[in-house]
Structures are given as structure tokens and as C-alpha cells.
C-alpha positions as MATLAB code, in Angstrom:
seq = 'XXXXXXXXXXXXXXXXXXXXXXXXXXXXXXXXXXXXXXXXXXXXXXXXXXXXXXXXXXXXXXXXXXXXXXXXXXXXXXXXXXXXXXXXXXXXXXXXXXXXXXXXXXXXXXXXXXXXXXXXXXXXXXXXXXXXXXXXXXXXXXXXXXXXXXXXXXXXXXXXXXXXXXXXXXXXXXXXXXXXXXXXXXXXXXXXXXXXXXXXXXXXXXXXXXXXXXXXXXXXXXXXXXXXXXXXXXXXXXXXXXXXXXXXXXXXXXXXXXXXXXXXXXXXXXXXXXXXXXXXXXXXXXXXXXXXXXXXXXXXXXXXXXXXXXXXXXXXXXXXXXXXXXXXXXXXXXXXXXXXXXXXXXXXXXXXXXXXXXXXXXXXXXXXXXXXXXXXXXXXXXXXXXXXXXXXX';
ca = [
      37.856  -22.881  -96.011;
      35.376  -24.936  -97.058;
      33.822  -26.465  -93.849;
      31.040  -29.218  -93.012;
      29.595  -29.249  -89.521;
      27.866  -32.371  -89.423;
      25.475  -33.518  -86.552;
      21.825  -35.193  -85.786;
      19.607  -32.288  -85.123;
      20.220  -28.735  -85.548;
      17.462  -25.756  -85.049;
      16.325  -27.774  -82.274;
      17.065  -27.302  -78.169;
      20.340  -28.842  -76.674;
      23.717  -28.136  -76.107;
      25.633  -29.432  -79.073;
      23.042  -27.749  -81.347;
      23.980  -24.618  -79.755;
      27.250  -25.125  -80.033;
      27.313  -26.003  -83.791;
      25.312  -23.138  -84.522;
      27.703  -20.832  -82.646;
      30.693  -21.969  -84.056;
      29.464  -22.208  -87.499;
      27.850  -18.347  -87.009;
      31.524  -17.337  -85.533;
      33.202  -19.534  -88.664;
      31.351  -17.805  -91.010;
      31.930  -14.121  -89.308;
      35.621  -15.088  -90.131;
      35.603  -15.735  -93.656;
      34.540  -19.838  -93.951;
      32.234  -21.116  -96.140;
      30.162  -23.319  -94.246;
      27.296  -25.970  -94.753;
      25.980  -27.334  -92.123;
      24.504  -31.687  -92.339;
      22.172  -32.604  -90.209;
      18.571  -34.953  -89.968;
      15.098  -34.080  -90.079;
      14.909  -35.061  -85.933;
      13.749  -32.563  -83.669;
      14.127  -34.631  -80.879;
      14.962  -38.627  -80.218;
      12.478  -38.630  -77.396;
       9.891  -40.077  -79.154;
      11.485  -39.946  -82.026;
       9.981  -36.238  -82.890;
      10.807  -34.524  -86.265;
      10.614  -30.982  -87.207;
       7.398  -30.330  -89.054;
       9.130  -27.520  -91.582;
      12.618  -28.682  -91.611;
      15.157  -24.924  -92.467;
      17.270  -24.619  -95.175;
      19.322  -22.055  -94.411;
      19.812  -20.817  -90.727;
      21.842  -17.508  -90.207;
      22.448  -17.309  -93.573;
      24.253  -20.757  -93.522;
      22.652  -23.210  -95.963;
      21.485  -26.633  -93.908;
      21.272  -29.743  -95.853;
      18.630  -32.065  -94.418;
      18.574  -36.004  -94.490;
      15.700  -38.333  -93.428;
      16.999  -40.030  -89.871;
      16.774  -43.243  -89.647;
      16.740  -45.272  -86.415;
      19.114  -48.163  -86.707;
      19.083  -50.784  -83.521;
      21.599  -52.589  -82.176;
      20.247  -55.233  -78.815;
      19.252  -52.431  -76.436;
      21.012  -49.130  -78.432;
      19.923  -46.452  -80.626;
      22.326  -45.452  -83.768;
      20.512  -43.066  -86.031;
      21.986  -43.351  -89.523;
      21.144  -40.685  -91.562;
      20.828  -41.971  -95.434;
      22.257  -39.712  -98.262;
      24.634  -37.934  -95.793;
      27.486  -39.597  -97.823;
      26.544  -39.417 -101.036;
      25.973  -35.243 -100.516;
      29.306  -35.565  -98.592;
      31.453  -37.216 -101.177;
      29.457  -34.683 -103.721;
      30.272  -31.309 -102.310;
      33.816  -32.319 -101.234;
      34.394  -30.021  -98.578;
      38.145  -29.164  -97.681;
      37.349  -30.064  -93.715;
      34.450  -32.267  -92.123;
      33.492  -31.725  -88.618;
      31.261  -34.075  -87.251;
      30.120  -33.894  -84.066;
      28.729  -36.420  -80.887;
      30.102  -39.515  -80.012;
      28.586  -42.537  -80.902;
      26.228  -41.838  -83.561;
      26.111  -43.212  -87.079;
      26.613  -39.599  -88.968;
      30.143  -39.611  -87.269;
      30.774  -42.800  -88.512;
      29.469  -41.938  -92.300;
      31.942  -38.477  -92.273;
      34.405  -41.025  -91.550;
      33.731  -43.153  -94.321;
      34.003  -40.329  -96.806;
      36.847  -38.682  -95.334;
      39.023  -41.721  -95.369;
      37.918  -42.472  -99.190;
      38.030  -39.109 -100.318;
      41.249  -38.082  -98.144;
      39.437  -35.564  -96.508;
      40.419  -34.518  -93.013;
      37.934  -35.517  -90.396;
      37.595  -33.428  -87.039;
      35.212  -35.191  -84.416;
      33.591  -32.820  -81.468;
      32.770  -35.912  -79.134;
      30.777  -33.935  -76.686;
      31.392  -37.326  -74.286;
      28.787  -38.544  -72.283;
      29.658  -41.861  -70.238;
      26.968  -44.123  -69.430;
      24.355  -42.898  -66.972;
      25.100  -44.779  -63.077;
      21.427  -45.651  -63.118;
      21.890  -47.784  -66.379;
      22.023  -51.739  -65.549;
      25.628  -53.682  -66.035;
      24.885  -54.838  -69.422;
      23.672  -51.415  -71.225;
      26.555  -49.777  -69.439;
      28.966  -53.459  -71.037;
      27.313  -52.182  -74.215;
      28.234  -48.637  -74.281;
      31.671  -48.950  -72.930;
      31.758  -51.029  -76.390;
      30.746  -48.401  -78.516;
      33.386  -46.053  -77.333;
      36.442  -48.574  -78.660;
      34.542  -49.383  -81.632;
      34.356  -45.414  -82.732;
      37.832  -45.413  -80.638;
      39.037  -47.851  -83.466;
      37.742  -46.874  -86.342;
      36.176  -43.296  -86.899;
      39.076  -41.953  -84.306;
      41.492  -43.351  -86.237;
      40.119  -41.854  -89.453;
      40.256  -38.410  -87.611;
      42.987  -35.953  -87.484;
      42.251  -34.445  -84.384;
      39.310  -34.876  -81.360;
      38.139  -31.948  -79.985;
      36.626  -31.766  -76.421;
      35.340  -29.086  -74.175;
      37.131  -29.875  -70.677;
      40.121  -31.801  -69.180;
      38.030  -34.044  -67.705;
      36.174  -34.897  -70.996;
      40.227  -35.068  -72.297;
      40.927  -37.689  -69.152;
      37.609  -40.131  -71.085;
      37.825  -39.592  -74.349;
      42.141  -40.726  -73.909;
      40.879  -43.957  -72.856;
      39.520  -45.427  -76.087;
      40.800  -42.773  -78.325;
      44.601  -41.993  -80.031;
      45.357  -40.119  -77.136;
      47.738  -37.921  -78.859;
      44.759  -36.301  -81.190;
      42.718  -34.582  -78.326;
      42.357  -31.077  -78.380;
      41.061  -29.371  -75.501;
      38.763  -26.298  -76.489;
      35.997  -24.863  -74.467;
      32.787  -23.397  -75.706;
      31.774  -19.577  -75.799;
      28.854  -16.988  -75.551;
      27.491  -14.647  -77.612;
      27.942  -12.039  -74.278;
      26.637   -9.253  -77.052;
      23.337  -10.996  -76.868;
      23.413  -11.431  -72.705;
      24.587   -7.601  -72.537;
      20.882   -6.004  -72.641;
      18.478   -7.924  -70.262;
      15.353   -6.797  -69.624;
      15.105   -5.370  -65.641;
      14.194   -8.200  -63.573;
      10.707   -7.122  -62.800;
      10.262   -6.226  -66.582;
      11.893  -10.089  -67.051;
       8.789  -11.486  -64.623;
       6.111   -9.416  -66.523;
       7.104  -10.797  -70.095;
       7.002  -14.419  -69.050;
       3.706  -13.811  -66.626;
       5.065  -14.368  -63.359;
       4.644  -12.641  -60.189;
       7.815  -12.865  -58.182;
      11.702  -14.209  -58.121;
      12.297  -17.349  -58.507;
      15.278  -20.286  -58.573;
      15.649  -21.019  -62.321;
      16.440  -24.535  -64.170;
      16.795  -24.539  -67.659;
      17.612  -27.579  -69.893;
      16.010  -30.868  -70.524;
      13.464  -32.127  -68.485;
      15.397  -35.584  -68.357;
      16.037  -38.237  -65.457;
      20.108  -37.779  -65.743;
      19.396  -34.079  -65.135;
      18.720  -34.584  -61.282;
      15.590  -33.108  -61.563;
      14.000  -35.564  -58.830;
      16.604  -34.652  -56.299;
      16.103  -30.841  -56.905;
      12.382  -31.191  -56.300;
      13.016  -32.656  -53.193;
      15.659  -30.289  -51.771;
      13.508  -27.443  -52.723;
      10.180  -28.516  -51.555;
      12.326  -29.109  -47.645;
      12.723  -25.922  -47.777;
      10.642  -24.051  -44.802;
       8.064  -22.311  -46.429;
       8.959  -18.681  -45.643;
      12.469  -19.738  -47.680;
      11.311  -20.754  -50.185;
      10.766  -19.171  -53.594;
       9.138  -19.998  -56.800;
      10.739  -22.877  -59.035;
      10.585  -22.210  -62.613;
      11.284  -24.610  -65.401;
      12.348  -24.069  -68.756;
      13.368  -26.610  -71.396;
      11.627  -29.916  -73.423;
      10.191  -32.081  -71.553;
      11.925  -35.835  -72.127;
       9.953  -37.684  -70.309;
      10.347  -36.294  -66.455;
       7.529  -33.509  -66.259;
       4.891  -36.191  -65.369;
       6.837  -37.534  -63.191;
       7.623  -33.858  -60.992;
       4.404  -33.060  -61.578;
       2.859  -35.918  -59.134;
       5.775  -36.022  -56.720;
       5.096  -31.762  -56.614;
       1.355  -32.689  -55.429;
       2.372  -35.346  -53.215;
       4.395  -32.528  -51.526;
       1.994  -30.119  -51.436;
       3.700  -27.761  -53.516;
       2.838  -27.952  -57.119;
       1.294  -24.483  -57.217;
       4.728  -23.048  -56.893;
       6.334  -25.250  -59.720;
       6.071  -23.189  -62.808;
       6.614  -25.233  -66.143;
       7.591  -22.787  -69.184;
       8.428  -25.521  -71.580;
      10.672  -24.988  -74.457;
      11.966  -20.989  -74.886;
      11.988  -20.811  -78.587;
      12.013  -17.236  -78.642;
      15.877  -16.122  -77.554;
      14.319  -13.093  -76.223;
      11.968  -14.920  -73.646;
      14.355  -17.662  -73.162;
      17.090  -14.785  -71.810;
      14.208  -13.281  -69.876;
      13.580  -16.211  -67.999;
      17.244  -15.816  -66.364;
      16.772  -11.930  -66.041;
      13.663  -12.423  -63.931;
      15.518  -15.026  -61.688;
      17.786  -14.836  -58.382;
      19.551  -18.229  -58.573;
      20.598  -20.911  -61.426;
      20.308  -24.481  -60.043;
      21.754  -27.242  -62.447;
      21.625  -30.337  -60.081;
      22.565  -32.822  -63.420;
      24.024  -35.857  -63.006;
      26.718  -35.694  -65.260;
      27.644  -32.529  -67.498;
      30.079  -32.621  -69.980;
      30.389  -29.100  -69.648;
      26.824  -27.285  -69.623;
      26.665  -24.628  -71.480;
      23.816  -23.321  -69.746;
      26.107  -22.310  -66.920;
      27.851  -19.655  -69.403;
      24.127  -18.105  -69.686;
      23.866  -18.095  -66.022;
      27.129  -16.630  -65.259;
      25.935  -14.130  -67.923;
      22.773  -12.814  -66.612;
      24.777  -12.518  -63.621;
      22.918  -15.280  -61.161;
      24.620  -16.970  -58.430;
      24.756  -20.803  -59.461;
      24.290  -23.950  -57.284;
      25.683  -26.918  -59.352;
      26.297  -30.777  -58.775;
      30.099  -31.499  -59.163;
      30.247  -33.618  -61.732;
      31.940  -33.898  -65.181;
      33.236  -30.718  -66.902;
      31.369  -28.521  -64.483;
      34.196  -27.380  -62.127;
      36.073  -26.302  -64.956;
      33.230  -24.401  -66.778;
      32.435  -22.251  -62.643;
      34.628  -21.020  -59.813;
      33.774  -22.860  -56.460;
      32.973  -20.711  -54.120;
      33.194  -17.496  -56.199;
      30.781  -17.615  -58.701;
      28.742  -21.225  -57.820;
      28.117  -23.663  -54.812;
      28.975  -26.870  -55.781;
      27.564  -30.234  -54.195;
      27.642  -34.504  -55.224;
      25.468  -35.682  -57.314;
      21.991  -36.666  -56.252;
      22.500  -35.830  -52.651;
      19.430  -33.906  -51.380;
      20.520  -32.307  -48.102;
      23.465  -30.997  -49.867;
      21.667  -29.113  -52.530;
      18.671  -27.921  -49.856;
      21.832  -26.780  -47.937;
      23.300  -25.282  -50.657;
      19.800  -23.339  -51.675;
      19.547  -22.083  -48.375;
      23.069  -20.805  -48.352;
      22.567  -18.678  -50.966;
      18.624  -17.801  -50.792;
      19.877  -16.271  -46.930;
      23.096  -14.180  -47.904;
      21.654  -11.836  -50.681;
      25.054  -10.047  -50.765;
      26.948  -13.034  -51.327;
      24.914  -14.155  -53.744;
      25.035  -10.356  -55.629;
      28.543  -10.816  -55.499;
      28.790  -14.343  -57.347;
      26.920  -13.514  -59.521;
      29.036  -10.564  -60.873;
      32.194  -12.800  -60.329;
      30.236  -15.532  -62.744;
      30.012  -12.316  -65.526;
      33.456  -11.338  -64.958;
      34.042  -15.273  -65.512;
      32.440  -15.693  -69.083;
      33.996  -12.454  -70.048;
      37.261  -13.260  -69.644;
      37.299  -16.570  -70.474;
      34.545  -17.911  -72.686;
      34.211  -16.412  -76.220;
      32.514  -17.652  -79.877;
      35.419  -15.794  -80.827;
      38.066  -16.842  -79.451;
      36.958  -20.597  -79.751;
      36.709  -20.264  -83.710;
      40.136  -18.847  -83.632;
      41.327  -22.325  -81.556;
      38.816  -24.588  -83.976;
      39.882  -22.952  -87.411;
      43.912  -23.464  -86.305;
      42.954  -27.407  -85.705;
      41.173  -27.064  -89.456;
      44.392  -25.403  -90.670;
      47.086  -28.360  -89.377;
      44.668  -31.185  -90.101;
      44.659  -29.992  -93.876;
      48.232  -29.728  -93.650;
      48.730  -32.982  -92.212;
      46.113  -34.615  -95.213;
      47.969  -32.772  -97.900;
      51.554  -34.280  -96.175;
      49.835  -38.358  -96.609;
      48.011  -37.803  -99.230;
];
């Protein structure tokens, strides 16, 4: 098959990035010809684009289009101009598009429903952060009906990565079109780790430490991680190290650290470009701490469960679906700081329990979560919704 995988930024840190790339890697592996659509943004934080924008990435050509930042009162829609034109050009037997609520979903949708195409939409739901005030959240909850009724209906099938994501998504979306199909791993790539204390030497650090990698971003919870870790008693407490793009939160740890007294044991690594430093960063650790306040389903917890780390883990969104409670992660509420410092010390203080989770969490991802086995799942939804465009068309 001829497949598009359309989205906003691609060669660029997050988790439907990954995801696309994965998929369209596994895709290919299987025999599709695939093209993947995407902007020049490297991130909308600032609105930061990719200097040398690729081509071709894994051997998969990538067709680049100038974003453009369309506002509605208080929103962001990136449009991204010429996406339809090269869409209704190459005629590609399936279009994928991918994020809720963004204007490229709504352009495959155009073209599909002219061209009689069969659209596939990866919503990758996010509801409205709780800090957001009454009238962004009025706003949002608007957006979801207007894609609901319109690009959704265009669509032959919406995929999602959890039940709960299914539970959302059914509430402003033809119900009877979501597909439930969770992510993978490349485990061939998490198989080899470096030896922990190898792990440490690579990235310049001196002992174990509780990881968090991801976006340095106020709905990831960072603020209520800080503080559960810095209550720790000193003797407990072990290096935090912090991977991932900063959106606008380092700053902010950074003088709440020093108020503290504890910045000197905050270590920021930025953005892991390199896949081999990025996977050393988890090999060098003891725990995984993802204290988000909402996950769709967090990929990063595959990675964890991977390098075989114990996880601690608010309970929110897709999360208990993507770990096992009490086997292979601790799982706590959202923004509640004695539960995660109780949580921490659980796990910091049983070394064998925490050993044993974390070969539980590699049994998990082996067993369950595979590139594989998802492009098997994705390619059968391609399959029926060409059968169902060929039977109206």
C-alpha cells in the first residue's frame, strides 16, 4: 500500500513523533510504501523550527511544508500550506493523519473526502489541562465536536492507544469507528544497554540516580516531583536527573531547587538526540518517575519497563493500562506530593522489590508491546477502510 502518515513535526522529540516514525519504520519493514507529511516545526514552544529540515528519514522520503500559525481567540491551529495540494498530487491509497485538533488533520480530510480517499486519524487525545481557566477549557471542549463533526466523519476509522482514550474520544466522535491499538518498542534496540556504571560514565555522572525523561512542561508534574524529592531525608535521597526539551519549566525548577537547598543534586541533560545516550541515561538509573498530569499513554514508560527500572507513576489517563500496579510500577493521584515522596521512599528502601519490578516491567513490554505487532493491527484497519472506500465509492 501506498500510505501517508501525516503530522506537525517529525525528527523532533515527543511521543507522537516517535510513534509515527515507528510505525512508518515497522510499515515499511512489511512491504508499504510510505511518505511521511509533516512541517518545518521543531517545536511549538516558541514556535522553534528545524534549522536543516530531512528529507528522507530511515530511508522513508519526508515531505516538508512551511507551518503556519493560524489563531483562533485564545487557540493555536497550525495549518500547514501546500499539504493539500502535494496530497491530492501523490494520491496515496490510505492517509493517516495523526493528533487531534490540528489543522493538517483537518486538510487530510479535505482531500480524502474530495478525492475518495480513506482517511485514518491517530487522535493521540489530550483533554484540556485542570489548570486551564473555564473558558479555554469551553473552547477546547469545542474543538473536539467540531473535528468530532467534520474530519471524524470524513474518517473511516479512529485509532487510539488505550480504553480510556476509547471512553473520550466516543464522546464527540462516531463511536462505532474507534479502534483501540497500543503502541510498541523497538525491544532489539533496549536489548544491549551499556552496564550501569558504564551508563553513568558516558553521560558524566557520578552515581545512581531517579530518572525523568520527557518534556520539561507544567502538565508534566514536574513541580510536584521536585517537591516530593527534595522531602526526602538527605541520606535517602539520590541524584535527580532530567532529560528532555525544556518547554518552559526548567527556570522555574531551577529557582524552586535553590530555594530548597538542593539544586546541586538536580542534573539537567536536556534533549538526548543521540539514541545511544538517550538509552544510557535509563541504564545508569535505579528508578523511572513520570509524575504527569495526564498521559494519554506515555510511551516513555515502555522504555522504562525496558531498561528494566522500577516505575513510580501518577494514575492518570492511559497509564494504568500501559504498567501493572504493584508489579512493575507504584502508582499515586495526580499532583499529590506526600504520595509520590511516599511512593519514592517505598521503592528507594526495598532494593529487592524494586529489582523485581523492574524485571516484571521487561517481561511486560515483551509480551505485550511490539512495532510489530501494532503494524500488523494498523495495516488490517488500512486494509477494511480501502475496502469500505472502494464499496461507496
Amino acid at each position: 500500500m501506498r500510505v501517508a502518515q501525516v503530522l506537525l513535526r517529525y525528527d523532533a522529540p515527543g511521543g507522537v513523533e516517535t510513534h509515527v516514525r515507528e510505525l512508518s519504520r515497522a510499515l515499511r519493514s512489511a512491504g508499504d510504501e510510505v511518505t511521511v507529511y509533516a512541517s518545518d516545526l521543531y517545536s511549538e514552544q516558541g514556535w522553534k523550527r528545524i534549522e536543516v529540515p530531512s528529507t528522507e528519514l530511515d530511508g522513508i522520503p519526508v515531505r516538508r511544508f512551511p507551518a503556519v500559525r493560524r489563531l483562533v481567540p485564545g487557540l493555536t491551529l497550525p495549518l500547514l500550506p501546500g499539504l493539500v495540494r502535494a496530497l491530492d498530487e501523490d494520491r496515496p491509497e490510505v492517509i493517516h493523519a495523526h493528533s487531534h485538533r490540528y489543522g493538517h488533520v483537518l486538510e487530510s480530510a479535505l482531500v480524502a473526502r474530495a478525492r475518495h480517499l480513506p482517511l485514518i486519524v491517530g487522535t493521540h487525545y489530550h483533554p484540556a489541562d485542570p489548570w486551564e481557566p473555564p473558558w479555554k477549557k469551553g473552547m477546547l471542549r469545542g474543538q473536539d465536536h467540531l473535528f468530532g463533526m467534520t474530519a471524524y466523519r470524513t474518517a473511516r476509522a479512529l485509532v487510539v492507544e488505550t480504553e480510556h482514550e476509547a471512553v473520550q474520544v466516543r464522546e464527540f466522535a462516531p463511536p462505532e469507528k474507534v479502534r483501540v491499538v497500543p503502541p510498541g518498542i523497538d525491544l532489539a534496540s533496549w536489548s544491549s544497554l551499556p552496564t550501569p556504571r558504564e551508563a553513568r560514565r558516558l553521560l558524566g555522572l557520578d552515581e545512581p540516580y531517579v530518572l525523568y525523561a520527557g518534556r520539561l512542561a507544567p502538565n508534566k508534574g514536574l513541580r510536584f516531583l521536585l517537591e516530593a524529592w527534595a522531602g526526602l531525608p538527605a541520606k535517602e535521597r539520590p541524584p535527580w536527573v532530567v532529560v528532555g526539551e525544556d518547554w518552559g519549566m526548567r527556570s522555574t525548577l531551577e529557582e524552586r531547587a535553590r530555594a530548597l537547598g538542593v539544586a546541586g543534586e538536580i542534573k539537567f541533560l536536556g534533549n538526548l538526540a543521540e539514541p545511544e545516550r538517550y538509552r544510557a541515561a535509563f541504564a545508569g538509573a535505579m528508578a523511572f518517575v513520570l509524575p504527569s498530569e495526564y498521559e494519554a499513554f506515555g510511551l516513555v514508560l515502555l522504555e522504562a519497563m525496558a531498561a528494566r527500572l522500577p516505575v513510580v507513576a501518577t494514575s492518570v489517563g492511559g497509564v494504568p493500562e500501559v504498567v501493572e500496579e504493584g508489579r512493575t510500577a507504584l502508582l499515586v493521584p495526580s499532583a499529590n506530593v506526600e504520595a509520590l515522596r511516599g511512593a519514592l521512599r517505598t521503592l528507594l528502601g526495598d532494593p529487592g522489590r524494586a529489582r523485581a519490578m523492574g524485571e516484571d516491567g521487561r517481561r511486560r513490554v515483551e509480551e505485550r508491546f511490539s512495532w510489530t505487532t501494532t503494524a500488523e493491527r494498523i495495516r488490517a484497519i488500512y486494509r477494511g477502510a480501502r475496502g469500505e472506500a472502494r464499496a461507496s465509492g
